[in-house]
C-alpha positions in Angstrom: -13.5 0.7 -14.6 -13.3 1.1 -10.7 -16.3 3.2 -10.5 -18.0 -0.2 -12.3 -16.5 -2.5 -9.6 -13.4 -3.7 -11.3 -10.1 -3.6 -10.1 -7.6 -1.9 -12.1 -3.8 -3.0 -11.9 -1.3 -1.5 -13.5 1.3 -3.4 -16.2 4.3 -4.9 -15.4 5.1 -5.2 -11.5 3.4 -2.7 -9.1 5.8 -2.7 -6.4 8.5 -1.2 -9.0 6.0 2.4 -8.8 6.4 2.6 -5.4 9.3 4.7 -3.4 11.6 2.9 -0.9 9.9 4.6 2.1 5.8 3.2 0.6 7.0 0.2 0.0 8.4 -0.3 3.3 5.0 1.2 4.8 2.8 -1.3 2.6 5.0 -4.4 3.4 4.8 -3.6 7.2 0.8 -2.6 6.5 0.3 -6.2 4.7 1.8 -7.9 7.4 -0.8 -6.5 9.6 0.6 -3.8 11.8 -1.5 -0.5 12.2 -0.5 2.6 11.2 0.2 3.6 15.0 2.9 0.6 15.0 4.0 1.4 11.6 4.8 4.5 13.0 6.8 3.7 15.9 8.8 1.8 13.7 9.7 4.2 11.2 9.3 7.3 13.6 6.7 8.8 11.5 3.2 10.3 12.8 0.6 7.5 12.3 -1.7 10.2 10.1 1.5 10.3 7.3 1.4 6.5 7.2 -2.2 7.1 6.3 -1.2 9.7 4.1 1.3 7.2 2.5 -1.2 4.0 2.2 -4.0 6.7 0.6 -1.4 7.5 -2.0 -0.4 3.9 -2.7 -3.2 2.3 -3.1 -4.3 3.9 -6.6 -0.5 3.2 -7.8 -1.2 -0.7 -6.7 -4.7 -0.4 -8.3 -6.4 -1.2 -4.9 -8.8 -0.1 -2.8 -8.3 -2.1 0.6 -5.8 -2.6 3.5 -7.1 -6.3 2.6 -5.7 -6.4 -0.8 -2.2 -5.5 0.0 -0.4 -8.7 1.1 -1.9 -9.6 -2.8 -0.6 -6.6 -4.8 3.0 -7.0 -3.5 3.5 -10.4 -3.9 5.1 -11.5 -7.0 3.2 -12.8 -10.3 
């Protein structure tokens, strides 16, 4: 379905696939901060907050920075 332009979300509540440590990242992400900011904050390299949005995205069904702040809120 995503290769035809849909967006795919999974059942149930998304955030609940997350770990502790993505969930923070994607919270702080949707709020706006860049991954070097994100970074400071959690004292992680900014390339392994990359490494953690490119891994949550699929487990939110997204495929955007944009779409975060909408696929953690609650339905």
């Amino acid at each position: 379905m995503r290769a035809a332009g849909e967006t795919v979300r999974p059942a149930g509540n998304a955030r609940d696939s997350l770990s502790p440590q993505e969930l923070q990242i994607a919270t702080l992400a949707a709020q706006g901060l860049t991954n070097k900011e994100i970074g400071r904050q959690l004292f992680l390299s900014p390339r392994t907050v990359g490494t953690h949005l490119y891994r949550l995205f699929p487990k939110l069904g997204i495929t955007a920075r944009a779409e975060l702040a909408a696929a953690l809120s609650p339905h």
